[in-house]
N, C-alpha and C positions, 0 to 999 in steps of 0.2 A: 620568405613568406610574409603576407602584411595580414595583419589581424586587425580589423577598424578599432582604432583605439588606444591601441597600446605603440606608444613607439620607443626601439629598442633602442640600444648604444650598441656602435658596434666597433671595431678593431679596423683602422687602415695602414697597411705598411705603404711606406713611402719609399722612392727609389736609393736610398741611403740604409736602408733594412732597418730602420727608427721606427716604432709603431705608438701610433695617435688614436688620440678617442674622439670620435664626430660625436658632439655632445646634442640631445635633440633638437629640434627648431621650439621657440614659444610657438604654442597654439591659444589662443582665443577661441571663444564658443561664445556667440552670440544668438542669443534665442532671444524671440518675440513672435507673435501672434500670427507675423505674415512676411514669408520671405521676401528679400530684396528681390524677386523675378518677376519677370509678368508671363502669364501662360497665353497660349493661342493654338486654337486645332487646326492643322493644315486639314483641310479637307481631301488636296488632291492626296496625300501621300496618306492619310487617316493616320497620320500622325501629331503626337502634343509636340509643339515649339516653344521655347523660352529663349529669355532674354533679360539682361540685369535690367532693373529699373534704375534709371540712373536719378531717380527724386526720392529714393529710398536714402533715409538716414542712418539704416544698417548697416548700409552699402556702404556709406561717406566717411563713415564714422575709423575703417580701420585705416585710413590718411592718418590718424594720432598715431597706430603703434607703430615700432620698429618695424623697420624692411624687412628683414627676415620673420616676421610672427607671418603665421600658417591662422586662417580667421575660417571656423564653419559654422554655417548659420543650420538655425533648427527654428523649424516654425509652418505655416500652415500655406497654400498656393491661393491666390484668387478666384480658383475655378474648383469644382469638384470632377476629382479623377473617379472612374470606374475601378471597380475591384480587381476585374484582369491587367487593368493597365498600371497599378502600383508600382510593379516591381520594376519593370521597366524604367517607369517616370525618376523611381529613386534613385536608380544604377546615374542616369543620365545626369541627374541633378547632381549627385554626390560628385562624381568624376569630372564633369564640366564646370558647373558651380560651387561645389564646395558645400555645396547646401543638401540639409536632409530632413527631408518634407514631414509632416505628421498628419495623417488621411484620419481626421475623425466622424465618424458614423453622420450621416445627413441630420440626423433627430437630435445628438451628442452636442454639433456643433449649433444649431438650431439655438437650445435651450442655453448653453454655453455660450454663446457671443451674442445672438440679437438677442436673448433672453436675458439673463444675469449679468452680464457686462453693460452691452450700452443701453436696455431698459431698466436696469435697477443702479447698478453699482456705479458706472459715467452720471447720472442726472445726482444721485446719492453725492458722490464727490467734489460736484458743480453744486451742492447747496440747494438741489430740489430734490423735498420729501415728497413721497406719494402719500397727503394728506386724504385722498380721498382714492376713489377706484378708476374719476376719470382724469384724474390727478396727477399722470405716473403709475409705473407697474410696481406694486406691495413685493415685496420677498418670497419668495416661491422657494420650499423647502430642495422639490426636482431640478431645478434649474441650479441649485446650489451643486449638488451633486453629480450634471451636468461640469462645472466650472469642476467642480473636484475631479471628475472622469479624465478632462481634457489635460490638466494639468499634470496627470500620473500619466494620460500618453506621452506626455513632451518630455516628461522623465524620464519614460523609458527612451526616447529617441537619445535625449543626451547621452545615459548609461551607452549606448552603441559605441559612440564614439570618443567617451571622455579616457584621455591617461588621466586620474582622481590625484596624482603627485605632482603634476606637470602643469594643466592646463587649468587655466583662469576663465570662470563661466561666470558670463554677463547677462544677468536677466534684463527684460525690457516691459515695463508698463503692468498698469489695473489686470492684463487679462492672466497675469501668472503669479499671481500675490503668493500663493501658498507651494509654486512650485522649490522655493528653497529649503523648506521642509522636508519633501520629498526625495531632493539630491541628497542633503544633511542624511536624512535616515539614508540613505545608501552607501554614500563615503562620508565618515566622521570629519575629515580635513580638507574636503573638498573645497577649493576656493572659489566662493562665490561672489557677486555683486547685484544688485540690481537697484534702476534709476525708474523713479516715477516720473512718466512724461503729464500726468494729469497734475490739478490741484489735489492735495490734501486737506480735504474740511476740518475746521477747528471739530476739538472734539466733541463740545457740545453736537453739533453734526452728525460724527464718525460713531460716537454711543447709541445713536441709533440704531445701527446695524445688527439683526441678530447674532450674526457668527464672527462679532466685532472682534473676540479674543482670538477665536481662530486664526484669523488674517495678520493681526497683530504680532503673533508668535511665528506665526511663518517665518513674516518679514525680518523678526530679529535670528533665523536662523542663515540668514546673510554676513558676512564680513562687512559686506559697505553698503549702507541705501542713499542713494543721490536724490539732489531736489531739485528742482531749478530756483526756488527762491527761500530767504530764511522764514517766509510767514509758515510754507508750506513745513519746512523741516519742526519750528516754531510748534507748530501745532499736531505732528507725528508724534513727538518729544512730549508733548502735552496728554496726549493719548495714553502713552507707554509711562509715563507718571498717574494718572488720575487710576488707570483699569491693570497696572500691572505691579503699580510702585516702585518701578524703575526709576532714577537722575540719572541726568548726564552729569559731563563733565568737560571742560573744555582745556586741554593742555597744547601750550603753544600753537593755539591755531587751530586744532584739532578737536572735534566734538564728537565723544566716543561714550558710547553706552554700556554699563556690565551689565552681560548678560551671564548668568551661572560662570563666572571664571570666562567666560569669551569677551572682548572691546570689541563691540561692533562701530563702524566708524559712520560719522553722520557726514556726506558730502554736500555741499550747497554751490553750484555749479550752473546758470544757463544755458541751455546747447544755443550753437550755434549756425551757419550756414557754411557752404562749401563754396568759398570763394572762387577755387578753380573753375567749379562749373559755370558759376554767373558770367569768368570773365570770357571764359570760351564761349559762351552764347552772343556775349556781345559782340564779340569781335568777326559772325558769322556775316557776311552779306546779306543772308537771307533776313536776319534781326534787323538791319538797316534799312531793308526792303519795306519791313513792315511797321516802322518808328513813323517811315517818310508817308505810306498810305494815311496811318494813325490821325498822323499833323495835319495833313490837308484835308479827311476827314473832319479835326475839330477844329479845322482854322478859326481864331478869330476867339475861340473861348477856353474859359478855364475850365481843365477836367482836377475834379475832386472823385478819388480812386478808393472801392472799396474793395478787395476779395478776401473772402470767406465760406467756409462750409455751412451747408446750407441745413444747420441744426439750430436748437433752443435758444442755444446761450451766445450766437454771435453777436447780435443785438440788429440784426438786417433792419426790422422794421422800426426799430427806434431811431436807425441812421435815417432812412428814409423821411423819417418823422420829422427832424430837426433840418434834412435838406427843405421840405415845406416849409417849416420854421422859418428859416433863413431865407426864400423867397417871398415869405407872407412881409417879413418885417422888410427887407429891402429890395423893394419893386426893381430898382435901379439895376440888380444883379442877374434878373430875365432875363434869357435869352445870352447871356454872357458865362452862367455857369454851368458844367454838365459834372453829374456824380454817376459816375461807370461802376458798374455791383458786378463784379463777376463772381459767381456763386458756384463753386464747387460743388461738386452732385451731392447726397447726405449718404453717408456712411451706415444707416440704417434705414429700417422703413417699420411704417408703421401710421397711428393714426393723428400723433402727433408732428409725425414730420408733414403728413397731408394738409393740416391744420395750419402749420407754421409757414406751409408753399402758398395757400389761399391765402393768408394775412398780407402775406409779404406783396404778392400781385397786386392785392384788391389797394393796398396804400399808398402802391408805385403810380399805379393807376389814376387812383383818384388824385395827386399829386404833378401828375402826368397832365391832365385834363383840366385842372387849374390855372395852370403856371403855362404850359406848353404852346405851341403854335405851330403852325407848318414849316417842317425843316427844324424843328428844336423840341427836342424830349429831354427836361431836366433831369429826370432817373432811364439811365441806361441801364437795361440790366440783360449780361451776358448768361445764357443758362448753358452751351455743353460745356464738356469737360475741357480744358484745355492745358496743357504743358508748361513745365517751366518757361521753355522756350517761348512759347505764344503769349507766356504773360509778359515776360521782360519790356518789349515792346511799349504796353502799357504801365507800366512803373516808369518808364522814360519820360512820358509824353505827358507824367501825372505834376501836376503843380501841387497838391496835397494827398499825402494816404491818412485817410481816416480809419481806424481798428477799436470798433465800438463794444466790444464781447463784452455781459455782462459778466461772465468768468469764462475764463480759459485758462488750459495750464502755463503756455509760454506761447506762441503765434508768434513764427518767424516772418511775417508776412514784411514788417518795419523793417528789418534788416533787410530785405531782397529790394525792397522800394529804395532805401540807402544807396546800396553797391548799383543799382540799376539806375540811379540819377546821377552817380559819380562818373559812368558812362564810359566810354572808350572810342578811338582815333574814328570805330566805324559809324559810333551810335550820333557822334559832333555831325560825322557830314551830314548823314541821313534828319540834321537837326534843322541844319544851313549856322551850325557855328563857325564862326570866323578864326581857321586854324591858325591866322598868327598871330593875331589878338583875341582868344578864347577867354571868356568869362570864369569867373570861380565857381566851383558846383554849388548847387544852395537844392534843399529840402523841405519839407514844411510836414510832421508827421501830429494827427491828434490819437492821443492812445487813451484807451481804457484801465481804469486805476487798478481794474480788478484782477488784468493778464500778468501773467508773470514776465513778459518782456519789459513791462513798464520802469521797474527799479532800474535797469540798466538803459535808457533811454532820457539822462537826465535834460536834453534838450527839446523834449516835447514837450505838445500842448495835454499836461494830462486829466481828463474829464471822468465826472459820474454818467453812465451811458442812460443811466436811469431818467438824467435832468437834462432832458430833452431843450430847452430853453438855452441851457448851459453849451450843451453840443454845439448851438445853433449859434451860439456868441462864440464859441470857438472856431467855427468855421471860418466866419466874420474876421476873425483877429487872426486866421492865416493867410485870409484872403487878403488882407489888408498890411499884413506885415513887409517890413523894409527889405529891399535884397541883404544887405548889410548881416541883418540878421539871420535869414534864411542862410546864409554864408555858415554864419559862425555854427549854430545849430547843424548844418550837415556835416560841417568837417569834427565836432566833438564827437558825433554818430558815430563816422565812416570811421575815425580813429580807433573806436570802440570793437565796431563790428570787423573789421580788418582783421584787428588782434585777437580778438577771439570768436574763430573760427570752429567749422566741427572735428578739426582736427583737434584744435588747442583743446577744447571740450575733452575729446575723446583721451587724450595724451594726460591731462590733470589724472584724469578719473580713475584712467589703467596706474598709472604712477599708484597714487592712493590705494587702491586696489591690492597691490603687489605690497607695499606696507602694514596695510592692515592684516595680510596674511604670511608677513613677514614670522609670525611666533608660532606657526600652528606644530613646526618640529620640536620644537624644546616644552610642549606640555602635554598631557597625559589624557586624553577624551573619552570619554563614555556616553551613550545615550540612555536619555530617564526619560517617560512618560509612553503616554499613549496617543496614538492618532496625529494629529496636528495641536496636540499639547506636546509633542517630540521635541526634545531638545537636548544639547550637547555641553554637558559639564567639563569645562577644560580645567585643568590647573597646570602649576608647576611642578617640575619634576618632584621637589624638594616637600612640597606642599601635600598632604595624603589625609584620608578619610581618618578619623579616630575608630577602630572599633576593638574588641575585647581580644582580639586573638592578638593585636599589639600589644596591649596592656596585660593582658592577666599574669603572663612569667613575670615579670618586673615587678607586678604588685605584690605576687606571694612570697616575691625571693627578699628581698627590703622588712626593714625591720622599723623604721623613721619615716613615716609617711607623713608630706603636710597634702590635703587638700582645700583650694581655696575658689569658692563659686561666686558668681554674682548672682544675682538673683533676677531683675526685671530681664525677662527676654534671653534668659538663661534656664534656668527652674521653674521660669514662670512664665508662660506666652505676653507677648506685647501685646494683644488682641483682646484678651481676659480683664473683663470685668470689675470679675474678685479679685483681687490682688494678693488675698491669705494664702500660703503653701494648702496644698492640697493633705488627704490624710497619706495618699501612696507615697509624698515626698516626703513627709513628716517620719515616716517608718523609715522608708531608705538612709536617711539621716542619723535615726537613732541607730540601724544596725553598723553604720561605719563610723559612727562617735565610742561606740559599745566595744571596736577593735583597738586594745591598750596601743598599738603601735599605730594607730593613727590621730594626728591633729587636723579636726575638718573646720573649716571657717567661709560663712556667709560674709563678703566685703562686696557692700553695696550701697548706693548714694543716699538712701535712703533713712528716714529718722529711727534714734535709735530706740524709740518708744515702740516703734511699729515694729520695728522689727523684732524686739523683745515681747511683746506682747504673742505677737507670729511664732515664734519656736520656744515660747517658755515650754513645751513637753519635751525640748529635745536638750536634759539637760549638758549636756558634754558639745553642744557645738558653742564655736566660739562666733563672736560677731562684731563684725566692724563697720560701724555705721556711718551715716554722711561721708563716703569718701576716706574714712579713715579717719577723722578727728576724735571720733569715741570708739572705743576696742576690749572688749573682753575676752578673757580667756575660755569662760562658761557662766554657767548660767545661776552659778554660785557666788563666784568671784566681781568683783568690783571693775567699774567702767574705767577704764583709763582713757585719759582727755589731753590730746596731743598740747605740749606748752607753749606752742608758735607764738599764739596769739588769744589775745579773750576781746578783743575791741570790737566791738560789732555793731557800730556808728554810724557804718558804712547803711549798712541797711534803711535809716532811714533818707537815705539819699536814693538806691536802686526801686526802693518799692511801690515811691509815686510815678515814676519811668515804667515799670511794669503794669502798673492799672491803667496809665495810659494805652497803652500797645493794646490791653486784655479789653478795656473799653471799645475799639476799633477795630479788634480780631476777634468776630466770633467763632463763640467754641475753644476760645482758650481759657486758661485760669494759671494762679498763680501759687506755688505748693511754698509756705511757709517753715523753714527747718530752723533749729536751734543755730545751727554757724553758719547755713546755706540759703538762699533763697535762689527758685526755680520759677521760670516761666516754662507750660506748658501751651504745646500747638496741634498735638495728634488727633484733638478731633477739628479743628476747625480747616477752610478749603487747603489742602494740599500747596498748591502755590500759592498764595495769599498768606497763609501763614508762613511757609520757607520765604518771602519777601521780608516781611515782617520781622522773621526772625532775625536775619542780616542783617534789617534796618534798627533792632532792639540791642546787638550786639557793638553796633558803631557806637549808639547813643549811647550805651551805658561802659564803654571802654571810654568815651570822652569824659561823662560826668565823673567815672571813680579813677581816673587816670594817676591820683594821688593816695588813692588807699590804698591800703595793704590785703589787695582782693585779685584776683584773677577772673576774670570773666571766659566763659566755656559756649562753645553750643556743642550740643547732643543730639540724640537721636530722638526730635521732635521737642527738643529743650534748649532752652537759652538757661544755664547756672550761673552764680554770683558763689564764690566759696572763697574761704581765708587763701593766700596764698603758702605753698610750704603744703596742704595738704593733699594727696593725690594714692590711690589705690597702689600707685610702686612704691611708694613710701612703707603702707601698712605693709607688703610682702618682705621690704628689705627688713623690718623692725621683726618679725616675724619669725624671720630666719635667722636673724642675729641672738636674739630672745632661745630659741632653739638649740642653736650653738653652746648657747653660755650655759644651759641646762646640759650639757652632755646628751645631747638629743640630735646630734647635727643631722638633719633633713638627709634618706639616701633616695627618695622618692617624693619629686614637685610634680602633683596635678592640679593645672589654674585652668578654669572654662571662665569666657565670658565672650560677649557679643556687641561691648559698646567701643566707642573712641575714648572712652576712663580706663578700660582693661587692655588696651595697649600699653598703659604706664605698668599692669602687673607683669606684661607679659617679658616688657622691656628690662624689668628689674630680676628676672628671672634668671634672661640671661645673661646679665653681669654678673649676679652671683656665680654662674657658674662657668663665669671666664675668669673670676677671681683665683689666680693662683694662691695669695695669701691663703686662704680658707679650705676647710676641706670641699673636696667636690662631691657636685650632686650626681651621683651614677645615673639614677632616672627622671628627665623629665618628658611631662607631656602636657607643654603648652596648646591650648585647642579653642580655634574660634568659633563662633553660633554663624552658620555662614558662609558664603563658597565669597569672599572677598580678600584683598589684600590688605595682609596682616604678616603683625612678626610673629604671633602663632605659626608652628608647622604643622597642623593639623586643625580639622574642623568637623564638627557636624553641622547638619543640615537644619537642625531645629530643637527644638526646646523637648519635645519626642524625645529625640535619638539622646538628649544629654541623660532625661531620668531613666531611661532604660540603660546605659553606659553604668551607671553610677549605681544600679538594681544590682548589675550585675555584679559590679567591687562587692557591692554589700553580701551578695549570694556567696561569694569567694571570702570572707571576712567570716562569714557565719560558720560557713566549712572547716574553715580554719580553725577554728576555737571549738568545733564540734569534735575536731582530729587531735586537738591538743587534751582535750578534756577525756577524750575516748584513750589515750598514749597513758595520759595520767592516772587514769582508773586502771588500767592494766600493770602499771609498775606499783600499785597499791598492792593490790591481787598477788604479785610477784613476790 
């Protein structure tokens, strides 16, 4: 029996009576917006017909995986099916193509695709706001909700057929941003991916967006998000920093995000073209056929070639603009150049694309009627639809392709003009090339600075499509360019585009893919939140929540308890203000300084003035300030002053280096301590200040590279501090101190949340790999934070530590209440 979905392992004996395991095939699931088929109603039979599109890049794309991978797409058909005919349509599709269709409501898909996608969220993406009302469509609360509808259908279509252990889901594009969300909350280890084929707006841009955080969070609930170029990733990264306070990180190569204990991995990738199909078109007779009408058609002139879809941001009438251009200034080129616009039909409709069809005619036109004469139209402009196949032809026969988009995501349009002028044995004769003395291919492409194919096109002419002038001088300067060069410039292309292909595309990306969810068996996932706040806290095995059902037997059974906290973003939120302990921490304190069997100590970077001034009520904690360089026992007892060092010379060298930077980074300041000196950056911009900070930590590693100082960054800090002193120092002095009192520690709880309390956390466990000494029976090192740490344990926040730490004290007070109640009864006694 086959159940969609799940595929089993089964037992095959072989004729030696040996029995083997068929282990399953990979499956791929590739979903997007609209499957690779094209539908058609037979009339006579009153039947739906399909058929793969073979210019679908869904289609192309499984040429990357292995032979053996099983690929089924989910996604939406070009036509709308009737309600009786569903079942049917999907039996057919599923079985034949492999494909499993998503039928959303006529109204559903309305507000979901021409609504919210390409009226709000495409123009949004491409850098135009709807400033006004006739401006672009404003954000429409229904239409959102629509997208949310559409993408919990595609959900459920996946759920039909995913094995959630096995198979690898590739999302595709703007129109399913928040469908990883939706899989996530269903299987926690689902492996997903998805690539944005649009531009990603810098974020200034993308914070526009009402439900900016929503889409946000989706997207990081993917294993891998692909770009096509690093501005686009660039500015994703920017986003998920500015609105999330998320960093990346880049290891060998690799630019990965934490997200709650998850790497999400950042791809940067350009799709590419399916070279087989180009080369098989060419090599048809019928391509031949139509190179050789083409030729003698424009005998005698240069065709400069544009196709595009016929929306906002191709830049049609600004090409058109600069073709005038370029005839106004040189008469001599009338009648000798012709620019062929083949315009793809537009993908939406509406009153702006009306608007953009009038412009475009009324320019061609008037341009037309200028320049033109009988037998010569300088703007050709093709309007139906037409085929790969039928364009090839014209990529042959083109002397320039100009690609003038004011933004696009990538436009493969340059690659197919490449491979289609590199040509083949049929496209030569149909040329009247000279097969035993054949020329070298040569190219001539102008691109737009703005598309994402341009970075990889380093042999174009690349222009502002904006600077019409500009366009018009580029024309000029390919028209006029040397074969020589036209040479050299098409075979850097064709090199380029050759090698990466939409296979090599497809093949990187699954690679990555299959790595980035190389860990999801070896850690521990849960899901927290609500809605499309949903998200999945991984860890390590090893790695675990702190809470009191861990700790309490340990705590009451130990007689030598040390506990040692930091304080900023520990006890005290990083967010706050006030910096003073609260009065609820101040109690909690005293009731577990108040337990004889306990040593509690605040060790924190902080001066020790503040910090005594802070807990003079809480006389019994002890405190170690800046780092450990001053240390008490309580609040009785006298400071002790680490002997490293007293020189502190140094400072007047770091502190004029610091008012520099704080002069030039607003929002910073500089915190003044008795052995430390601190550059602060938490309020000023986010990256500007992490720049800055890097660039403050060179400069001042250069100038003190001969004192006796170690220079630090933190958590929104650049420090200057003696060397020799560091928060695993104060722990080992602590516990040595301990020892020697007949005290030896049977109980270490250390909480902190910075990169200074990895040194407590580190000295922790030396002590208690010390065979010499006795050992600590309980520790519970615990970080502020689901990140990698030598802490084995963590909370979530500054919350969870005083409520942890209520509770010792709840358990501490019991304790002494049960000793005191024991004692008055052996009195009585």
């Amino acid at each position: 029996m086959k159940v969609p979905g799940v595929i089993s392992e089964f037992e095959n004996k072989s004729n030696d009576g040996t029995t083997t395991i068929v282990e399953p095939c990979q499956r791929r699931i590739i979903v997007a917006n609209q499957l690779p088929v094209k539908a058609y109603y037979e009339k006579d039979s009153n039947k739906w017909g399909f058929e793969y599109d073979q210019d679908s890049l869904y289609l192309q794309l499984k040429d990357g995986f292995p032979l053996e991978t099983e690929v089924i797409y989910v996604g939406s058909l070009n036509v709308e099916i009737g309600v009786d005919d569903q079942e049917e349509v999907s039996t057919i599709l599923l079985e034949k193509f492999k494909c499993v269709p998503t039928f959303l409501p006529a109204d559903v898909h309305k507000k979901y695709y021409h609504g919210f996608c390409k009226h709000y969220l495409w123009p949004l993406f491409h850098y135009m706001l709807p400033l006004t009302a006739s401006h672009g469509a404003r954000f429409d609360r229904g239409e959102w909700q629509a997208y949310l509808s559409a993408n919990k259908v595609f959900a459920d279509k996946v759920m039909e057929v995913i094995n959630p252990d096995e198979d690898y889901v590739w999302i595709h594009d703007y129109h399913l941003m928040v469908l990883p969300s939706f899989l996530r909350k269903r299987f926690h280890r689902v492996k997903v991916g998805f690539f944005l084929h649009s531009p990603f707006p810098s974020s200034e841009i993308y914070r526009t967006l009402p439900v900016r955080d929503e889409i946000l969070k989706s997207l990081l609930n993917s294993d891998l998000i692909g770009f096509h170029t690093f501005d686009y990733a660039r500015h994703f990264l920017s986003s998920c920093s500015r609105m999330l306070g998320l960093n990346y990180e880049s290891k060998r190569g690799y630019i990965g995000l934490d997200y709650f204990g998850r790497t999400v991995s950042i791809k940067i990738l350009p799709v590419g073209i399916h070279m087989g199909q180009f080369e098989s078109i060419m090599s048809l007779d019928v391509t031949g056929q139509k190179v050789k009408e083409l030729k003698e058609k424009f005998d005698g002139k240069i065709v400069i070639l544009g196709v595009d879809d016929m929306d906002l941001f191709k830049g049609i009438s600004l090409k058109f603009l600069a073709m005038g251009q370029l005839l106004e200034q040189h008469p001599d080129l009338r009648g000798k150049v012709v620019l062929v616009q083949i315009t793809n039909p537009a993908r939406s409709s509406g009153k702006d694309v009306q608007d953009l069809l009038s412009d475009t005619n009324r320019i061609a036109e008037e341009i037309n009627r200028n320049f033109g004469k009988p037998g010569y139209e300088p703007i050709v402009i093709i309007k139906e639809p037409l085929s790969t196949q039928d364009k090839v032809p014209y990529y042959a026969i083109a002397e320039c392709c100009v690609v003038n988009c004011v933004r696009d995501g990538m436009n493969l349009v340059p690659y197919k003009y490449t491979v289609s002028r590199q040509g083949s044995p049929v496209l030569d004769r149909a040329l009247g090339v000279d097969e035993k003395n054949p020329p070298q291919k040569k190219s001539v492409i102008i691109v737009s600075e703005f598309i994402g194919c341009s970075p990889s096109l380093s042999g174009a002419i690349r222009v502002n499509p904006w600077n019409v002038d500009a366009v018009a001088d580029a024309m000029d300067s390919a028209l006029q360019m040397q074969n020589q060069e036209k040479i050299l410039r098409h075979e850097k292309h064709y090199k380029y585009i050759s090698s990466h292909d939409v296979a090599y595309w497809a093949k990187s990306i699954d690679q990555d893919l299959e790595r980035a969810c190389r860990d999801h068996l070896f850690k521990r996932c849960w899901g927290v939140g609500l809605g499309l706040g949903f998200r999945i806290v991984a860890l390590g095995p090893e790695f675990r929540k702190l809470g009191m059902h861990h700790i309490a037997s340990a705590y009451n059974k130990t007689n030598s308890r040390l506990i040692l906290l930091d304080y900023d973003g520990t006890v005290m939120p990083q967010t706050s203000e006030d910096k003073r302990p609260s009065t609820e921490v101040l109690s909690i304190l005293n009731d577990l300084c108040n337990d004889p069997k306990n040593a509690v100590f605040i060790v924190s970077g902080r001066g020790k003035d503040s910090l005594g001034n802070w807990f003079s009520g809480v006389e019994k904690l002890g405190l170690s300030a800046e780092h450990g360089y001053f240390t008490r026992w309580s609040k009785n007892s006298a400071w002790e002053i680490c002997s490293l060092t007293r020189d502190f010379d140094w400072k007047e060298i770091a502190e004029p280096v610091m008012k520099l930077y704080t002069e030039t980074t607003d929002g910073s300041f500089i915190e003044d301590k008795e052995t430390a000196i601190v550059w602060h950056h938490q309020h000023a911009d986010p990256h500007f200040g992490s720049c800055q900070a890097k660039e403050l930590l060179d400069h001042l590693e250069n100038v003190l590279a001969n004192e006796p100082v170690v220079v630090k960054r933190g958590q929104h800090i650049v420090e200057v501090k003696p060397q020799g002193v560091s928060k695993g120092i104060v722990v080992k002095n602590l516990i040595s101190t301990m020892r020697s009192r007949g005290k030896s520690p049977d109980f270490v709880l250390c909480i902190g949340d910075d990169r200074s309390d990895e040194d407590m956390f580190e000295s922790i466990e030396q002590a208690v790999a010390d065979p010499s000494v006795p050992g600590i029976a309980e520790v519970f090192a615990c970080t502020v934070g689901q990140k990698p740490s030598m802490a084995k344990y963590y909370l979530d926040d500054t919350a969870e530590v005083i409520n942890l730490l209520e509770g010792l004290a709840t358990e501490s007070v019991h304790s002494k209440s049960a000793s005191y109640q024991e004692s008055h009864e052996d009195l009585l006694l």
